[in-house]
C-alpha positions as CSV (number, residue, x, y, z in Angstrom):
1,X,-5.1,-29.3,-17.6
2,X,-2.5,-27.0,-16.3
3,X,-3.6,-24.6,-13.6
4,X,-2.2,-22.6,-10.9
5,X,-4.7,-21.3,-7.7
6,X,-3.6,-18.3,-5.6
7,X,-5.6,-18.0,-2.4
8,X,-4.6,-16.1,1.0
9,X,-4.9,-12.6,-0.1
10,X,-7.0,-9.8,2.1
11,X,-7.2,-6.9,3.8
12,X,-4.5,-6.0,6.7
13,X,-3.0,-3.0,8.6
14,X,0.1,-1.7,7.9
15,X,2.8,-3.8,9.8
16,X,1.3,-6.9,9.8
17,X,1.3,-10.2,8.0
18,X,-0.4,-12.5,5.2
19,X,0.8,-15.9,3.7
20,X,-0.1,-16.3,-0.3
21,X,-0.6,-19.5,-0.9
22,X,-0.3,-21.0,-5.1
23,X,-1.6,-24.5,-6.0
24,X,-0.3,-26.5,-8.9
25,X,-1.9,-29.2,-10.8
26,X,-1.5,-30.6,-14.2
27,X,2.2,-30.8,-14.2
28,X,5.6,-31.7,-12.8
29,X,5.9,-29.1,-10.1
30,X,9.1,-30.7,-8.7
31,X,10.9,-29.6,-12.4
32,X,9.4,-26.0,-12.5
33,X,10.8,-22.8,-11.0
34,X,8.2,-20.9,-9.0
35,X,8.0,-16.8,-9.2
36,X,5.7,-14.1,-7.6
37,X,5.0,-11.0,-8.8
38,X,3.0,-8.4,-8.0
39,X,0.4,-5.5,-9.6
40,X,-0.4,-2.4,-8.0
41,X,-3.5,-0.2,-9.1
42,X,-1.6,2.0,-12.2
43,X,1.4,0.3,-11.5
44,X,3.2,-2.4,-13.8
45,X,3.7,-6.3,-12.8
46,X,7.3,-6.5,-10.8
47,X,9.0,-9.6,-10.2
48,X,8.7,-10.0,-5.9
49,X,10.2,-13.4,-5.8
50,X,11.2,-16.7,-6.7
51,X,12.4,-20.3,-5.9
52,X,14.1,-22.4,-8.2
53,X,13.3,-26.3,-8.4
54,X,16.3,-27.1,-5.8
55,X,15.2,-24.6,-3.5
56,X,17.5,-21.9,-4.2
57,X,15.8,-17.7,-3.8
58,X,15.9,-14.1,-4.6
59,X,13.8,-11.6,-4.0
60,X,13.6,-7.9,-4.9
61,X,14.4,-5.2,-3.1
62,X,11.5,-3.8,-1.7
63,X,10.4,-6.7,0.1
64,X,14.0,-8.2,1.0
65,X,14.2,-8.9,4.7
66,X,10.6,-9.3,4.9
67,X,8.9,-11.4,2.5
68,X,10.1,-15.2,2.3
69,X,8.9,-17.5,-0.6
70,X,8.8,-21.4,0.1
71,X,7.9,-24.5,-1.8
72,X,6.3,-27.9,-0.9
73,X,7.2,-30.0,-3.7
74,X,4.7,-33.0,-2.1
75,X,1.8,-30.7,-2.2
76,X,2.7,-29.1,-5.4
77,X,2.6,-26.3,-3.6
78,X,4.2,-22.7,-3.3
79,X,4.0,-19.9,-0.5
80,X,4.9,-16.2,0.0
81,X,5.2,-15.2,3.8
82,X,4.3,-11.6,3.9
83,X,6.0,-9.7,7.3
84,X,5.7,-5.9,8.0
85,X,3.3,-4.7,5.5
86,X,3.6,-1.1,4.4
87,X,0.9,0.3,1.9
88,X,3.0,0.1,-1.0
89,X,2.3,-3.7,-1.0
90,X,-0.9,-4.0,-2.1
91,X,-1.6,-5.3,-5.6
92,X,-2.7,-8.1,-7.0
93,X,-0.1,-10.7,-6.3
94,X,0.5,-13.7,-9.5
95,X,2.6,-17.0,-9.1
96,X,4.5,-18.2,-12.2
97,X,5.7,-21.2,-13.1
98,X,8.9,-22.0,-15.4
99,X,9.5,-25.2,-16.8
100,X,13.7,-26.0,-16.0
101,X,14.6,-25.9,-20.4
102,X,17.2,-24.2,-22.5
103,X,13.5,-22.5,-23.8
104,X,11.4,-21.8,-20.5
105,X,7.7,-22.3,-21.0
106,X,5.2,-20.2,-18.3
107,X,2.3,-21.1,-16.8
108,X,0.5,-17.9,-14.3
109,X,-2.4,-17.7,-11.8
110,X,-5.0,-15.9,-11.6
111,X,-3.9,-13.2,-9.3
112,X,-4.8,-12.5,-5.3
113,X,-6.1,-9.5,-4.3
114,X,-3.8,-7.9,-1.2
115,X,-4.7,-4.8,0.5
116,X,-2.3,-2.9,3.2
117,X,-4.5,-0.2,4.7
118,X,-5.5,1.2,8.3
């Protein structure tokens, strides 16, 4: 059965850090491309992130310079290092994953709970 865990979310003061953690299982990780995205309260889902299968990333605007994604293919694992938190960040954070075909197929989490407040 395909599945993808999101753990690592919590409460934190503005300006510091979290690491989102998403486990895979029930696939081929190593073939899939790996996305966060993000959901504040009234707010729609926005793409945060992502890494492709060989490692290449992008990221969105608002958290350019301060939010890296990583993969562990071995684990079948992906991460989101979260630096310099403002309050605009918290949502409920999701990780995706895209099968590498000329018609992608998605699998998501179950979301994370992050809160930025002092």
């Amino acid at each position: 059965q395909v599945q993808l865990v999101e753990s690592g979310g919590g409460l934190v003061q503005p300006g510091g850090s979290l690491r989102l953690t998403c486990t895979a299982s029930g696939f081929t990780f190593s073939r899939y491309h790996m996305r966060w995205y993000r959901q504040g309260p009234g707010k729609e889902r926005e793409w945060v992130a992502l890494i492709t299968h060989t490692g290449n990333t992008g990221y969105a605007d608002s958290v350019k310079g301060r939010f890296t994604i990583s993969r562990d293919n071995r684990e079948n694992t992906a991460y989101l290092q979260m630096n310099s938190l403002k309050p605009e960040d918290t949502a409920v954070y999701y990780c995706k994953a895209t099968m590498v075909a000329t018609i992608p197929i998605d699998y998501w989490g179950q979301g994370t709970q992050v809160t930025v407040s002092s």
